[in-house]
N, C-alpha and C positions, 0 to 999 in steps of 0.2 A: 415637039414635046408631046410625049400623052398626056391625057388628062387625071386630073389629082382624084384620086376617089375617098366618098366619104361613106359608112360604115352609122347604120343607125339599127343599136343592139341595147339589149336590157342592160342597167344599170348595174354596177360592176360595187364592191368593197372598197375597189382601189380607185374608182372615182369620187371617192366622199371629198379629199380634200380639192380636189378640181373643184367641185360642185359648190361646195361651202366659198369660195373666190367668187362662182359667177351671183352665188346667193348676196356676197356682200356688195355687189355693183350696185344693184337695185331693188327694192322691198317689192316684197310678193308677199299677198295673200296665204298660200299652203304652201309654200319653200323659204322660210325662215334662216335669216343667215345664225342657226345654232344649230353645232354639229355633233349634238347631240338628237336632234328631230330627222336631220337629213339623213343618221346613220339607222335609225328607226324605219325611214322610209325606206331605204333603200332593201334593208333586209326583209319589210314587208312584202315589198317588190319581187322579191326575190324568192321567197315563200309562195307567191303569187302563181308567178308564172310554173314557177317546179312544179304545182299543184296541178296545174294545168297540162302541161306538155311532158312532163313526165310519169302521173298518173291518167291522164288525159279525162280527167271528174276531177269536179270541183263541185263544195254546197257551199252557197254564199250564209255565211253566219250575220246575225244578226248584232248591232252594234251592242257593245257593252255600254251599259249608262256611266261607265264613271270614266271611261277614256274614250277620246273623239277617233273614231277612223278602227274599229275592226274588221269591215268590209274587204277584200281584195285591192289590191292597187299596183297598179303597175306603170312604173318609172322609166321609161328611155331616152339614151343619151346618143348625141352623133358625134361620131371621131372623126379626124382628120388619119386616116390608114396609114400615110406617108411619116409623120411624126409619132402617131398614138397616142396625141391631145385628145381629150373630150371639149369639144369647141359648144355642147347646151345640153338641154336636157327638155323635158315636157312629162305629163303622167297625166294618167286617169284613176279613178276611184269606180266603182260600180256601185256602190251604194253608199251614198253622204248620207250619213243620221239613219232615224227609224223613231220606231216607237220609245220616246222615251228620252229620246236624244235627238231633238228637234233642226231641222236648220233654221237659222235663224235671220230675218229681212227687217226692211222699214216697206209697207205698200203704200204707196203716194196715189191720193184723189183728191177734186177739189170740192170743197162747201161751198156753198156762195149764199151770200146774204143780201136781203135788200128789204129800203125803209120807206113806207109810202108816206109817209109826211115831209122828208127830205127827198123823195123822189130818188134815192142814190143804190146804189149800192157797191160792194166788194168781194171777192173771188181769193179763198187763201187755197195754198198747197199744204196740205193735213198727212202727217205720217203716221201709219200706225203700224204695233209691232205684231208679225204675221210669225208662227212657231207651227214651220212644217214640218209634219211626220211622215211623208210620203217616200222617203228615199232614193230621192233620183241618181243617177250616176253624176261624177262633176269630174269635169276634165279643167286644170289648172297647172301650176309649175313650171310653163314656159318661161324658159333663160336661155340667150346666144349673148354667146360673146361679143364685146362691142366690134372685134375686128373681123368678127365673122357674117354683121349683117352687113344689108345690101351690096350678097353675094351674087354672082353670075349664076349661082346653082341653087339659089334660093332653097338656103339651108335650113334660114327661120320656118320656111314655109313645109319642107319637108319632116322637118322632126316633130313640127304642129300638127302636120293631115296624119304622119302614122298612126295617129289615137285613133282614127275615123276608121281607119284600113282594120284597125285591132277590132273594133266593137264588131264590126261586121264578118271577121272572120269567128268571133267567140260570143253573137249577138246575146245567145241565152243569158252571158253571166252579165249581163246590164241592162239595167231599166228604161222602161217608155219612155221617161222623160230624161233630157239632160241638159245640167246646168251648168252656166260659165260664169261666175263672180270677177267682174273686171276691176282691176287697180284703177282708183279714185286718187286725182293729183297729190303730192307726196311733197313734202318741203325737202332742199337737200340736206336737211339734217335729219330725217327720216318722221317726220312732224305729219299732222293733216289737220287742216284747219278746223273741219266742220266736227271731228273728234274736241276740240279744245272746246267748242263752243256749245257742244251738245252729247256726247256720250260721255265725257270727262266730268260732268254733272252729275251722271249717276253711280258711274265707276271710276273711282278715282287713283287712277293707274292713268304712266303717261300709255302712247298711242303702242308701241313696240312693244313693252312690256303684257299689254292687254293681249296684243296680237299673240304674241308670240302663249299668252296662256291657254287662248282659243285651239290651242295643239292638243292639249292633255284633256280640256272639258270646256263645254259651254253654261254650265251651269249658274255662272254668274251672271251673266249676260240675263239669261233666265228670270233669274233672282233680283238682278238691279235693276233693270231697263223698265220704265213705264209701260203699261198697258192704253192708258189712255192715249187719245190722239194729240198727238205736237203739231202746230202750226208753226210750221218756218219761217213764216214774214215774221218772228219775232226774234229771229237769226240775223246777226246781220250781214251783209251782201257778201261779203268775202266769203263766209261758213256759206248761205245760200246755194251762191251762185255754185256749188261744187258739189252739188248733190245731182245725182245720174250722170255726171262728166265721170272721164277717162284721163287719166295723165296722157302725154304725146309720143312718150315710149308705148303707148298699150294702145293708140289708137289702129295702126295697122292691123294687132289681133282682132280687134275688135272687129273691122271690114272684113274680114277673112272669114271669122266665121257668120258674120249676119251674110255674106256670098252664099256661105252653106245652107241657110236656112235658118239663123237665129234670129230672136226677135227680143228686144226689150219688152219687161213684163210690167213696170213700173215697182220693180223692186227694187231694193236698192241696200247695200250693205250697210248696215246698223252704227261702223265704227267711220268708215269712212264717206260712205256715199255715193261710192262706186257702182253705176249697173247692172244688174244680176239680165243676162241674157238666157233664152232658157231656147231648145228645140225638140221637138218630137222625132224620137232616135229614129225610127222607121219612114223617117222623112228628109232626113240630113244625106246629102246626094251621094257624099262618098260610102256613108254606111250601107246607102241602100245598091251603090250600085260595085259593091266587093265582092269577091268570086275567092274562093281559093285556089 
């Protein structure tokens, strides 16, 4: 027999409804199972790349304040060539936010207190709300089908590194720094705890519905999340314990790209509590070592 080949190409019109299936297996961060966001991205994508390789110039515009993501983004999906399945997909953005349209984190440090009469003291974990305008690129969106991972061909792994292989062929349209927002544990009813017990407080939307607003604007977020510092020990252990954890589907990405050179910043997503990994693009091994 030969072998089966697989095909990893920009995102197509006619993969929205593939896409919108692999979006509803399991919650993502920037791929929302509504196929009305997915059919936005894809034609952004797709705008993207034309820009690029059919004018061969591109100026990266700066975000609009009232809608999240006017930046460039570019979406790729890998096919099974022998059926003409889309079996996942993965994308990058070149510039999350800017001036005005901030990204939004929790930065975790600790206080520590102590009492010379009682000789004691205590040590909390303190969040505080960090509104970057820097813009960095953020590569996010990774989806395989469940029948497709732990492939022979290690498919997860290939449609993941393409973003690496892209930034370094078109380094100019992406910035210094780039970030990775990892999925923070997930209920299977699409729930997250440390949401119920702490952003649910100031935004009173369940966890989906929040998410999936964070598509059009972040300005809520903005508007309703404290400035001052949160201490967690007044969370209790369940909310806690799930702040900078990883669900067990998203732990493998995770490895793969701290391989490449990512690092935990001690940031941490504001609805979930998911990780923010962040690397310095001219230090991530496959960007730096891509040739055309």
């Amino acid at each position: 027999k030969g072998l089966r080949m697989y095909l990893i190409r920009r995102a197509r019109m006619s993969d929205l409804d593939i896409l919108l299936k692999l979006a509803k297996m399991v919650h993502f961060i920037n791929l929302p199972a509504d196929k009305d966001v997915i059919s936005e991205k894809i034609q952004r994508s797709r705008e993207s790349f034309r820009a690029i390789h059919e004018n061969d110039s591109m100026h990266l515009p700066v975000d609009d304040k009232s809608a999240v993501g006017a930046s460039p983004l570019f979406m790729f999906v890998i096919e099974d060539t022998e059926t003409g399945n889309t079996l996942g997909t993965s994308m990058i953005v070149a510039r999350m936010g800017g001036p005005g349209n901030p990204n939004i984190s929790f930065e975790l440090h600790k206080k520590h207190f102590f009492s010379e009469d009682l000789q004691q003291g205590t040590s909390h974990t303190v969040a505080q709300l960090v509104l970057d305008e820097s813009g960095p690129s953020e590569i996010g969106g990774l989806i395989l089908s469940p029948n497709s991972r732990r492939h022979a061909m290690k498919l997860g792994k290939q449609i993941s590194l393409i973003r690496f292989h892209y930034v370094g062929l078109h380094r100019n349209l992406f910035a210094d720094r780039m970030l990775a927002e990892m999925m923070a544990p997930i209920t299977p009813d699409g729930r997250n705890t440390l949401w119920e017990y702490l952003g649910r407080r100031f935004i009173n939307l369940p966890y989906t519905e929040a998410d999936k607003f964070c598509q059009r604007s972040r300005e809520f977020m903005v508007s309703l999340l404290p400035r001052e510092p949160i201490y967690l020990s007044l969370l209790p252990p369940e909310a806690r314990n799930l702040v900078g954890r990883v669900g067990p589907d998203t732990e493998p990405a995770k490895r793969m790209l701290e391989e490449l050179g990512f690092k935990y910043t001690n940031r941490v997503d504001p609805f979930d509590g998911g990780p923010h990994l962040e690397a310095l693009t001219d230090q991530i091994s496959l960007v730096r070592e891509t040739r055309p």
